[in-house]
C-alpha positions in Angstrom: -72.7 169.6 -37.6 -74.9 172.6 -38.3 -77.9 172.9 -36.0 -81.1 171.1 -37.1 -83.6 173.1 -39.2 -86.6 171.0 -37.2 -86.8 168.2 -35.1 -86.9 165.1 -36.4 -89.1 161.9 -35.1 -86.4 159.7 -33.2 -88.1 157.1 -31.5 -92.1 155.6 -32.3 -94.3 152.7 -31.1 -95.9 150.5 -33.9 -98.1 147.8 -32.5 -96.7 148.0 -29.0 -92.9 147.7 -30.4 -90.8 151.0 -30.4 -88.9 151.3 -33.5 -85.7 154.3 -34.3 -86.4 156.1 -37.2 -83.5 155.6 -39.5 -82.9 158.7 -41.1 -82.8 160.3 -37.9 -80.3 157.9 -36.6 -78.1 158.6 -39.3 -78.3 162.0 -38.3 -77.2 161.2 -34.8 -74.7 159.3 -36.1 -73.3 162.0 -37.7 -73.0 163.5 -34.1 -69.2 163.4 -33.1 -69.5 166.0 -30.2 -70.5 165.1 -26.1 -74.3 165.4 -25.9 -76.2 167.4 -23.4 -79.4 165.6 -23.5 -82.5 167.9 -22.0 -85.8 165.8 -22.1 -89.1 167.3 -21.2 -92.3 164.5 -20.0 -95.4 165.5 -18.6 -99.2 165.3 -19.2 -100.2 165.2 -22.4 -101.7 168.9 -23.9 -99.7 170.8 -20.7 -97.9 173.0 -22.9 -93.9 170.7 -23.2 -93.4 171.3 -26.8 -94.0 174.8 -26.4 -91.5 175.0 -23.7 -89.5 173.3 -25.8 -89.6 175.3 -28.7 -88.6 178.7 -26.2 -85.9 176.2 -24.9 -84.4 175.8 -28.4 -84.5 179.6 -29.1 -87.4 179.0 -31.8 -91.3 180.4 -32.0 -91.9 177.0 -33.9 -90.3 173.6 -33.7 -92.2 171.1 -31.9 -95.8 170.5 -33.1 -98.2 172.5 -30.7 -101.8 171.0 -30.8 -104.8 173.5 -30.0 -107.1 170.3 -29.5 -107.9 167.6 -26.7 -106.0 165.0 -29.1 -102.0 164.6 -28.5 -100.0 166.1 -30.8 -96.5 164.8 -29.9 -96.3 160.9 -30.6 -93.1 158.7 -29.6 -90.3 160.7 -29.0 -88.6 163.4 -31.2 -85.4 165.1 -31.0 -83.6 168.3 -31.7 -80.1 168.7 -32.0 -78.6 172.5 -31.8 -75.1 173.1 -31.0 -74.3 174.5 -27.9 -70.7 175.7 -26.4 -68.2 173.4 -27.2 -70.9 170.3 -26.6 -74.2 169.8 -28.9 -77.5 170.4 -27.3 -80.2 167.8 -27.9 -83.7 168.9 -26.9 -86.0 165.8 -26.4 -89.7 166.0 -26.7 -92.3 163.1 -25.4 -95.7 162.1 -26.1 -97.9 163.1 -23.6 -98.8 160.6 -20.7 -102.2 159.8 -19.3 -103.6 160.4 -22.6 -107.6 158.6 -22.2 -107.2 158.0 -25.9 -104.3 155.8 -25.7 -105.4 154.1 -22.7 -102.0 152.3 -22.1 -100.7 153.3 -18.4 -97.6 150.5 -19.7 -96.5 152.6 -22.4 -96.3 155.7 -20.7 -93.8 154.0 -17.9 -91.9 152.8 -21.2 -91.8 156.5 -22.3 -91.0 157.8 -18.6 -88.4 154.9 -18.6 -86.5 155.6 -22.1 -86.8 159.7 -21.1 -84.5 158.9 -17.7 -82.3 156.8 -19.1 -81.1 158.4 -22.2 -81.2 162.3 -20.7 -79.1 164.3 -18.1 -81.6 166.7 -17.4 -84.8 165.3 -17.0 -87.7 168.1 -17.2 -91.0 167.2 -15.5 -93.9 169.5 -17.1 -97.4 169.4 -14.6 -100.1 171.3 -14.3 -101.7 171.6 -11.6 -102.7 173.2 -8.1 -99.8 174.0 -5.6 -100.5 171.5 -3.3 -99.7 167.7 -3.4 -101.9 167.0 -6.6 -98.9 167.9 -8.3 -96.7 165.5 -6.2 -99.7 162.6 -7.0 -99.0 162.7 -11.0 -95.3 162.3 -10.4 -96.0 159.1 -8.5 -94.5 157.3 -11.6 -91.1 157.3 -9.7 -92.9 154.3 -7.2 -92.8 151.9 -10.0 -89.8 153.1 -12.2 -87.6 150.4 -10.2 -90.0 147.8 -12.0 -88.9 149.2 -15.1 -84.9 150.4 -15.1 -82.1 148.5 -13.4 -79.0 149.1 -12.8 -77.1 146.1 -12.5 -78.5 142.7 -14.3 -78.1 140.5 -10.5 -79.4 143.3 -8.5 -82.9 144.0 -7.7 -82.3 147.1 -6.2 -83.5 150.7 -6.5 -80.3 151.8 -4.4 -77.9 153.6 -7.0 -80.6 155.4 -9.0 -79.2 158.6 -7.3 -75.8 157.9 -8.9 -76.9 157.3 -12.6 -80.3 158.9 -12.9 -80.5 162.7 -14.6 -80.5 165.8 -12.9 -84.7 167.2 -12.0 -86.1 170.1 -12.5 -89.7 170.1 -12.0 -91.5 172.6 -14.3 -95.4 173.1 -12.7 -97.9 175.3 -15.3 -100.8 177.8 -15.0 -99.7 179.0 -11.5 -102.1 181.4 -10.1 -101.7 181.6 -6.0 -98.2 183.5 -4.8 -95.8 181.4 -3.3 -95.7 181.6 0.5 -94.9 179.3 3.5 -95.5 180.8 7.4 -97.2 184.2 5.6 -93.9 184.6 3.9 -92.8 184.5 0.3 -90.9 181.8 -0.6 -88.7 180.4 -3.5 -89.9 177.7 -6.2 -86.8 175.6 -5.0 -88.3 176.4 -1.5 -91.6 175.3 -2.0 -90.9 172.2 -3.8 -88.3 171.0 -1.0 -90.3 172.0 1.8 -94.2 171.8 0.9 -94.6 169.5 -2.0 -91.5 167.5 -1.1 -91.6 167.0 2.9 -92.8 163.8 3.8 -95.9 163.1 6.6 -94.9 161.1 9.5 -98.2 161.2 10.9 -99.7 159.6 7.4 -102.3 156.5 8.1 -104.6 156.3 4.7 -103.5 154.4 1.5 -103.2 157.7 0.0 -100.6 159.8 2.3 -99.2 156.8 2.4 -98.3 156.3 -1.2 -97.8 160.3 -1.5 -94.9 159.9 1.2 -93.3 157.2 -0.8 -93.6 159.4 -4.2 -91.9 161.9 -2.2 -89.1 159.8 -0.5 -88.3 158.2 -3.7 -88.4 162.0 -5.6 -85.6 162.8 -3.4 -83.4 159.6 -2.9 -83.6 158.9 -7.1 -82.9 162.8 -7.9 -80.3 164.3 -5.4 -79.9 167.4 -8.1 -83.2 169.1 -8.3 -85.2 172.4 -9.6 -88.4 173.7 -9.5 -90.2 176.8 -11.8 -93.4 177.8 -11.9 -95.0 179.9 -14.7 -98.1 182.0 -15.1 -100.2 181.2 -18.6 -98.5 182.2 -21.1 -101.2 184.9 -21.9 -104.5 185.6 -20.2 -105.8 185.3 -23.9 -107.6 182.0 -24.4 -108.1 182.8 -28.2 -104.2 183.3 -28.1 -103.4 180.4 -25.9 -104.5 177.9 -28.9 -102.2 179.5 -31.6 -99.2 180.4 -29.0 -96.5 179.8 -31.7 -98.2 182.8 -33.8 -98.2 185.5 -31.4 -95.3 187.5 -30.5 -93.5 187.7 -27.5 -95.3 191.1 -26.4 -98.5 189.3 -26.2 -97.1 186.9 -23.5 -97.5 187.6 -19.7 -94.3 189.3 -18.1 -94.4 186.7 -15.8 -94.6 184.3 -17.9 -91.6 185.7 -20.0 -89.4 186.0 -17.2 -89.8 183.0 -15.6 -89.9 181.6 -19.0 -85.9 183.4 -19.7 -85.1 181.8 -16.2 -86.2 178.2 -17.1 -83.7 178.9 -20.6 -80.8 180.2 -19.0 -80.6 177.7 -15.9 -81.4 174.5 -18.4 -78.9 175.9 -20.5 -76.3 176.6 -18.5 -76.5 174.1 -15.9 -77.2 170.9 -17.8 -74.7 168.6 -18.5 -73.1 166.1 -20.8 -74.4 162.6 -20.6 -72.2 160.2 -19.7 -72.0 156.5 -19.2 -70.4 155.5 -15.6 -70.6 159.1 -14.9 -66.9 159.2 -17.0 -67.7 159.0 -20.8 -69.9 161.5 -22.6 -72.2 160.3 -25.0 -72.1 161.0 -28.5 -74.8 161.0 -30.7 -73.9 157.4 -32.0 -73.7 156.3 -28.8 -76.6 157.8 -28.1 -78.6 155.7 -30.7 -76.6 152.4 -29.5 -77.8 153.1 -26.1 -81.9 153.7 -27.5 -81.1 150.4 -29.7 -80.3 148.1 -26.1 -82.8 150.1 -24.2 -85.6 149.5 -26.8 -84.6 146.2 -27.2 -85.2 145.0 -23.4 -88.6 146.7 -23.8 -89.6 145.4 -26.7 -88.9 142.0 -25.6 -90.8 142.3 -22.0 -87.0 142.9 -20.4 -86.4 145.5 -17.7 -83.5 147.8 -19.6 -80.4 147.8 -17.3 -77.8 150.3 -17.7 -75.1 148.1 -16.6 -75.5 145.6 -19.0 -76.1 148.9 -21.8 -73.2 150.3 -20.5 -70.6 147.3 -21.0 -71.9 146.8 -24.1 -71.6 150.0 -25.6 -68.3 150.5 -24.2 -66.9 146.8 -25.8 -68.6 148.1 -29.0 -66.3 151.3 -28.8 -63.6 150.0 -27.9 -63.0 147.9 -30.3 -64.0 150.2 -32.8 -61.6 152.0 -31.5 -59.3 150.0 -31.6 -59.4 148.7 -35.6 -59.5 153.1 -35.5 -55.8 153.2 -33.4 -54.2 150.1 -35.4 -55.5 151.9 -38.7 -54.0 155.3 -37.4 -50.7 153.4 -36.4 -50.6 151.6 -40.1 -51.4 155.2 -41.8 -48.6 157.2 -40.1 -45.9 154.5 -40.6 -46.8 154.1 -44.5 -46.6 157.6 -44.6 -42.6 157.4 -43.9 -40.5 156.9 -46.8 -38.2 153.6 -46.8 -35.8 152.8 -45.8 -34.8 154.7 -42.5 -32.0 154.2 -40.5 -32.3 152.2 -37.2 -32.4 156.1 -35.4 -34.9 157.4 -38.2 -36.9 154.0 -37.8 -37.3 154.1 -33.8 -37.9 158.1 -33.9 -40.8 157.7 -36.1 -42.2 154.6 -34.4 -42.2 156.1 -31.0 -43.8 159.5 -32.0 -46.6 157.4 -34.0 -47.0 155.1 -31.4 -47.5 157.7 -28.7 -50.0 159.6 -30.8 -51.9 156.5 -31.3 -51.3 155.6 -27.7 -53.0 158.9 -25.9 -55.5 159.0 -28.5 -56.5 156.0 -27.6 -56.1 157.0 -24.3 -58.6 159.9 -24.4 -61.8 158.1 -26.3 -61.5 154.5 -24.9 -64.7 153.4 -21.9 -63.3 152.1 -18.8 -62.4 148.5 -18.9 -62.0 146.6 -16.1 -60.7 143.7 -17.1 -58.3 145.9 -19.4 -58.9 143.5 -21.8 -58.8 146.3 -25.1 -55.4 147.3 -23.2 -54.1 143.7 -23.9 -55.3 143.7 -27.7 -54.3 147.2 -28.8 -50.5 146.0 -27.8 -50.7 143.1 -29.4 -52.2 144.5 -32.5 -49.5 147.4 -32.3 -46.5 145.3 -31.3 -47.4 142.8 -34.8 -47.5 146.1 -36.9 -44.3 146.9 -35.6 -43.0 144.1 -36.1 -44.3 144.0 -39.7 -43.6 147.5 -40.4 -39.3 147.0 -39.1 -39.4 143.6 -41.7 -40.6 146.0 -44.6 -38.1 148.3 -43.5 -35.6 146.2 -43.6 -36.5 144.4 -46.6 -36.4 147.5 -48.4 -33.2 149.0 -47.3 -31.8 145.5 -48.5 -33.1 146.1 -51.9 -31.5 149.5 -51.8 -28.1 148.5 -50.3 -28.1 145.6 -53.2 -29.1 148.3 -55.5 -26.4 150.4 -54.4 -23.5 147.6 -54.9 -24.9 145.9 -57.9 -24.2 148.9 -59.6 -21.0 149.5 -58.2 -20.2 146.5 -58.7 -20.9 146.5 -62.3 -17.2 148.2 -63.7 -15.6 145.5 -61.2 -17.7 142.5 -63.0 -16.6 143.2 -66.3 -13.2 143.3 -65.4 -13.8 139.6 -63.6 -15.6 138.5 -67.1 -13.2 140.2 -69.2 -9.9 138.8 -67.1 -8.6 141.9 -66.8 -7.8 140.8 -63.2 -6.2 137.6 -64.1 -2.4 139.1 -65.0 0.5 140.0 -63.0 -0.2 142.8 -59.9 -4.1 142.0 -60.8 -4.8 141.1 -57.6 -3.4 144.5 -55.7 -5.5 146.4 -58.4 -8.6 144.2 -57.9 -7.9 144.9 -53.4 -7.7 148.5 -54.8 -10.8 148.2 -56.6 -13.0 146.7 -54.0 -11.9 149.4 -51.6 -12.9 151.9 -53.4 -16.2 150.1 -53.9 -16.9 150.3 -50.2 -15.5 153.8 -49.9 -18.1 155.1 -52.3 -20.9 152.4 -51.3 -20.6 154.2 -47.2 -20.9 157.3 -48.8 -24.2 156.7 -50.1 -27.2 158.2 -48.3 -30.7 156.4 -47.5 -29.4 153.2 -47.6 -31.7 152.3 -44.0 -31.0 149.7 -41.5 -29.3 146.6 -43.5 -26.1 148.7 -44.7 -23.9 147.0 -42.5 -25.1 143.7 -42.8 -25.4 143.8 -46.6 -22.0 145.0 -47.3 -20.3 142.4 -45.2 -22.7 139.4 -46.8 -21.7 141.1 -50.5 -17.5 141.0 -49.2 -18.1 137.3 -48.2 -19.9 136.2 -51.8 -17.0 138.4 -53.0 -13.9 136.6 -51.5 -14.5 133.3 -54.4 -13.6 135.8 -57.2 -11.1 137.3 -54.8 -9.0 134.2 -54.6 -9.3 133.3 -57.3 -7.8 136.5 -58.6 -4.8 135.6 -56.5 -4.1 132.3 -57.5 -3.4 134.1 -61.0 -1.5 136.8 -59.8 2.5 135.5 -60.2 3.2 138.8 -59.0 3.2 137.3 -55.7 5.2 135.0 -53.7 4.0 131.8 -52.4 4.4 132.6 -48.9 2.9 135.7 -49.9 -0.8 134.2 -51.3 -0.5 132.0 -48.4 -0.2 135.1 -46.0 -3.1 136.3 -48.2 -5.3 133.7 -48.1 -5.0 133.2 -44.4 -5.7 136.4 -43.8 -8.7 136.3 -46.3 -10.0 133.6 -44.5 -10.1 135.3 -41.3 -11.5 138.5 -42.7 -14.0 136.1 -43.3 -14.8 134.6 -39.8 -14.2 138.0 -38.5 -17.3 139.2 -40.9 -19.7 136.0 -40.1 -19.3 137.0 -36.3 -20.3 140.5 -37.4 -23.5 139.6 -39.6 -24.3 137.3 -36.0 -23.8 140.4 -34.4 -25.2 142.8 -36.1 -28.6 140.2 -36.3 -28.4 140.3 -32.3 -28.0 143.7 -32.2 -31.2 144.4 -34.4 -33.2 142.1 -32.5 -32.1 144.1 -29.5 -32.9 147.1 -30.7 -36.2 146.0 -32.1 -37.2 144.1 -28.1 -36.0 147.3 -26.6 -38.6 149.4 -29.1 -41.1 146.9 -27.8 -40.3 147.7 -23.9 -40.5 151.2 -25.0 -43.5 151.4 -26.9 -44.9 148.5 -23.6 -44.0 151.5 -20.9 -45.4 154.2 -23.1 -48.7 152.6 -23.2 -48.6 152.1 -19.5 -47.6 155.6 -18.8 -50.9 156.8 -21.0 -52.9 154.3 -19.2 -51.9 155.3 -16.0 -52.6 158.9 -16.7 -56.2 158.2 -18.7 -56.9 156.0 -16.1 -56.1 158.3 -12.6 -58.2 161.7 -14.9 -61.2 159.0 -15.2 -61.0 158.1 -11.5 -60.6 161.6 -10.6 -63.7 162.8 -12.3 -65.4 159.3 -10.4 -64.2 160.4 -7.2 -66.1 164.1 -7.8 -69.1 162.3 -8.6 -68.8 159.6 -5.6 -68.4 163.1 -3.1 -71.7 165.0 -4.9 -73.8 161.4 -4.4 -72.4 160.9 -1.0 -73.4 164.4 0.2 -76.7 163.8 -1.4 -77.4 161.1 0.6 -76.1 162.7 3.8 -78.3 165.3 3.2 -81.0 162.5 2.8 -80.6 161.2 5.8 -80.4 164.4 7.9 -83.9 165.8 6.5 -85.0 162.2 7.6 -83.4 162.1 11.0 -85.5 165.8 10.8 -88.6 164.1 9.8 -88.7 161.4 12.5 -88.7 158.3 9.5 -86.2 156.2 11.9 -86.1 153.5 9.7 -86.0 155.0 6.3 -82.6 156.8 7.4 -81.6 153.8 9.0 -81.6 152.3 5.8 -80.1 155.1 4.0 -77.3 154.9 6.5 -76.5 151.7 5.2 -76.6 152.6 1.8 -74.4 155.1 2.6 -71.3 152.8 4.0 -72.4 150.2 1.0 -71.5 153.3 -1.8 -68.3 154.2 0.3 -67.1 150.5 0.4 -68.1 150.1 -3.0 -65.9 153.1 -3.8 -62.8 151.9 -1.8 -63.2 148.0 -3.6 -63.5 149.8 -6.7 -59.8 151.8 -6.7 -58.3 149.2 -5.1 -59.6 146.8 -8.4 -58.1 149.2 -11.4 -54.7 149.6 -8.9 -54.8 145.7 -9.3 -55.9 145.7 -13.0 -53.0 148.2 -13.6 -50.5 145.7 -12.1 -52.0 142.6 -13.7 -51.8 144.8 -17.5 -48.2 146.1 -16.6 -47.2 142.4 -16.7 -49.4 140.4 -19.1 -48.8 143.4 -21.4 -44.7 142.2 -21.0 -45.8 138.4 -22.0 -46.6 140.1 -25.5 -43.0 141.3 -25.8 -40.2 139.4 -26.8 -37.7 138.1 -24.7 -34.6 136.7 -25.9 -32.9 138.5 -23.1 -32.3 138.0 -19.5 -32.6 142.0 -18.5 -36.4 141.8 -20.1 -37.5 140.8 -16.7 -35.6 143.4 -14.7 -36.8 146.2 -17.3 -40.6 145.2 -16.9 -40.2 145.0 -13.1 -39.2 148.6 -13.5 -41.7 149.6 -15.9 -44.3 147.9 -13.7 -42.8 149.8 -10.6 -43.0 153.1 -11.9 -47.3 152.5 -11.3 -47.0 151.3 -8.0 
């Protein structure tokens, strides 16, 4: 998708009840790439949509107000693409607005901001001293209004799930210095606005230690900036998106080409269970559940958003794969040989397979695992019967018309005289000769020919009852062997039905372990990228606790310490759950097969063995 000419309204509030504006969500819908999500919050009239705007490589975009009244309402969004991903820039109404009056809805706005960005940009103004850390005091109450899990009550994995921070403070005009020397923003923030006070005793230092704390446990992966004005102009300050970039500060403009390039180049893509980047239709599901709990007095909970989304995609996905499966296989042209047949099932099957494999969510349960076999194994199944009904068609085709010179000598007793019956053996030899010589004929040709010789042997001995020609001993010779020809070609057609229902279970087993080989593979990439996550959020949190070891808060790193061997428990229950899940699929995933035959068992034990 081409990037957006201007940003588009996404989400407003009517009456207290946020609403998605539908031709934005179209679109978003329209959105097939991962999203990096970059949301900017803040005061209201503190400059965000200007930010914004330089963010997004535009002089306009977001309306800029040049009065006390807000000029950003609800949320709007702007998509622009960006590397291989697609950049959407997020811009919020302004909080603490007097006008509005509604401390609620700007937690709601806050709360929908974290939980559909990675990068979450916090935009105050301010002095550089703790006033700044008071209006982020928000993140004391956020646990009252995200969850993670429905049965928890906890604010304990925020760190894991919530969006990376950077912390964006306006209108600087004293240097930054700690000790008499010059410091870094990211220095600053950690160490002056960010350090908590052990010797606190009022309400107040209180509450500001607990902002603080919180800052740091919920956002592990954090920034700081801070920029001049924009321009020492006030007359210019109220029509920024006019003036041109020489009439900015230099300050201002560098820090300003810093804030771009790190935004841009560090964000990430959002993902759900830090494995599956969001898409701009998953995007607006996600808004949809979020806004949903909100608007009915519910505390959203990203566990609960995430399993639903992910059983909404996966079985998308999955009419998607059984579609793709049906598509390729019409696409052959019947009838195929049993070699052609298998050949072109197993290539379509394991392109539908690791496709599959690539764009499913993580189930647990493996559930959509169980259902895209099934599905697959009755096309199969359906797609072998029309393959087989057509190459009987064709094979009849083939000797009906063969046949036809042979009939009208059997209609016209041509047959019925003396040394008829050698010419009519003659004849029907020839008939087969030229019959096996004919191409395409699929996966009956066998079968077909030895059904048509049985139906034929009536006309056949009757042809050498007439024939004189012959001894009695002879026809009796004849007919014996005739009749064993017969049993011989009865045991074939038996075999040749085992033989196909062998070769069709065997396709089954094959198609079974290919599925399990793409799970195994999607399924040890998604851990993998888990595991990186797990060791970043583990570190954070041993950081954590050292700074609080540092800062004499016993308790507080007591309880981080716990939190700490809870997350790496969590982790280890966690592997050994999709190693069990794997197992349990290998063999319910055999139940779907069938199995006439005794070596099934042995075949899925090793299948199953191969993931153990």
């Amino acid at each position: 998708m081409a990037d957006w000419p201007a940003p588009q309204p996404f989400i407003t509030c009517e009456r207290n009840k946020f609403k998605l504006n539908d031709e934005t969500v179209s679109l978003l819908q329209q959105i097939h790439k991962p999203l990096v999500v970059v949301c900017i919050a803040g005061s209201y009239r503190t400059g965000k949509s200007y930010l914004m705007n330089r963010l997004a490589g535009k002089s306009t975009g977001f309306a800029l107000g040049n009065t006390i009244e807000s000029k950003t309402k609800g949320i709007w969004v702007w998509y622009i693409n960006h590397r291989n991903d697609g950049l959407l820039v997020m811009d919020t109404e302004g909080l603490d607005d007097p006008m509005k009056g509604d401390e609620t809805n700007d937690m709601q706005i806050l709360s929908l901001s974290i939980l559909l960005s990675s990068t979450f940009i916090y935009n105050a103004v301010g002095k550089l001293d703790n006033s700044v850390v008071d209006k982020m005091d928000f993140v004391t109450d956020i646990s009252k209004h995200i969850k993670v899990r429905s049965h928890v009550e906890t604010d304990s994995d925020f760190d894991s799930i919530f969006p990376h921070f950077v912390l964006v403070c306006r209108d600087k005009t004293l240097e930054l210095k700690m000790n008499g020397r010059d410091v870094t923003a990211d220095e600053y923030m950690e160490r002056v606005m960010l350090t908590a006070n052990k010797k606190a005793v009022s309400p107040r230092e209180t509450k500001r230690n607990e902002t603080k704390m919180k800052l740091r446990n919920y956002f592990p992966k954090r920034k700081c900036f801070f920029f001049v004005r924009p321009t020492s102009n006030d007359d210019d300050m109220l029509r920024l998106e006019e003036i041109n970039d020489d009439r900015l500060q230099p300050d201002f403009k560098s820090e300003s080409e810093k804030f771009c390039k790190y935004i841009l180049e560090k964000s990430t893509v959002k993902k759900l269970d830090q494995t599956q980047p969001v898409t701009g239709e998953i995007l607006v599901h996600l808004a949809k559940i979020y806004m949903e709990a909100i608007n009915n007095k519910a505390v959203p909970c990203i566990g609960s958003a995430s399993q639903l989304v992910a059983s909404t995609e996966n079985n998308k996905l999955l009419v998607e794969c059984v579609g793709k499966y049906k598509e390729l296989m019409a696409n052959s042209r019947l009838p195929l040989s049993t070699d052609e047949f298998r050949t072109v099932h197993q290539e379509n099957h394991k392109n539908v397979v690791d496709y599959f494999s690539r764009k499913h969510f993580l189930d647990e349960n493996m559930e959509i695992h169980r259902k895209l076999q099934l599905q697959l194994q009755q096309e199969y199944l359906i797609c072998v019967e029309r393959n087989c009904k057509e190459s009987e068609k064709v094979c009849n085709d083939i000797l009906n018309g063969l046949f036809e010179p042979i009939q009208r000598k059997i209609r016209g007793g041509a047959y019925l005289t003396n040394g008829g019956y050698n010419q009519f053996v003659q004849d029907s030899e020839d008939l087969q000769r030229k019959y096996k010589c004919t191409p395409k004929k699929g996966t009956s040709e066998d079968i077909i020919l030895e059904k048509f010789i049985i139906r034929l042997q009536k006309d056949q001995n009757t042809i050498l009852q007439a024939d004189k020609m012959l001894s009695e001993a002879e026809q009796k010779l004849e007919e014996e062997r005739l009749l064993q020809e017969q049993i011989r070609m009865n045991c074939e057609i038996q075999k040749e039905e085992k033989r196909k229902e062998e070769r069709r279970h065997d396709a089954l087993l094959k198609s079974h372990e290919e599925q399990m080989r793409a799970l195994k593979e999607s399924y040890e990439a998604k851990l993998e990228e888990d595991r990186r996550e797990f060791e970043k959020i583990l570190a954070a949190r041993e950081k954590e606790h050292q700074r609080l070891m540092e800062e004499e808060f016993e308790e507080e790193a007591r309880r981080l310490r716990q939190r700490i061997e809870s997350l790496e428990q969590e982790q280890r229950s966690k592997k050994k759950g999709i190693f069990r899940s794997l197992l349990n699929t290998a063999g319910s995933l055999l139940l779907f097969v069938p199995n006439p035959f005794a070596k099934a068992a042995g075949i899925g034990m090793q299948i199953t063995g191969k993931f153990i």
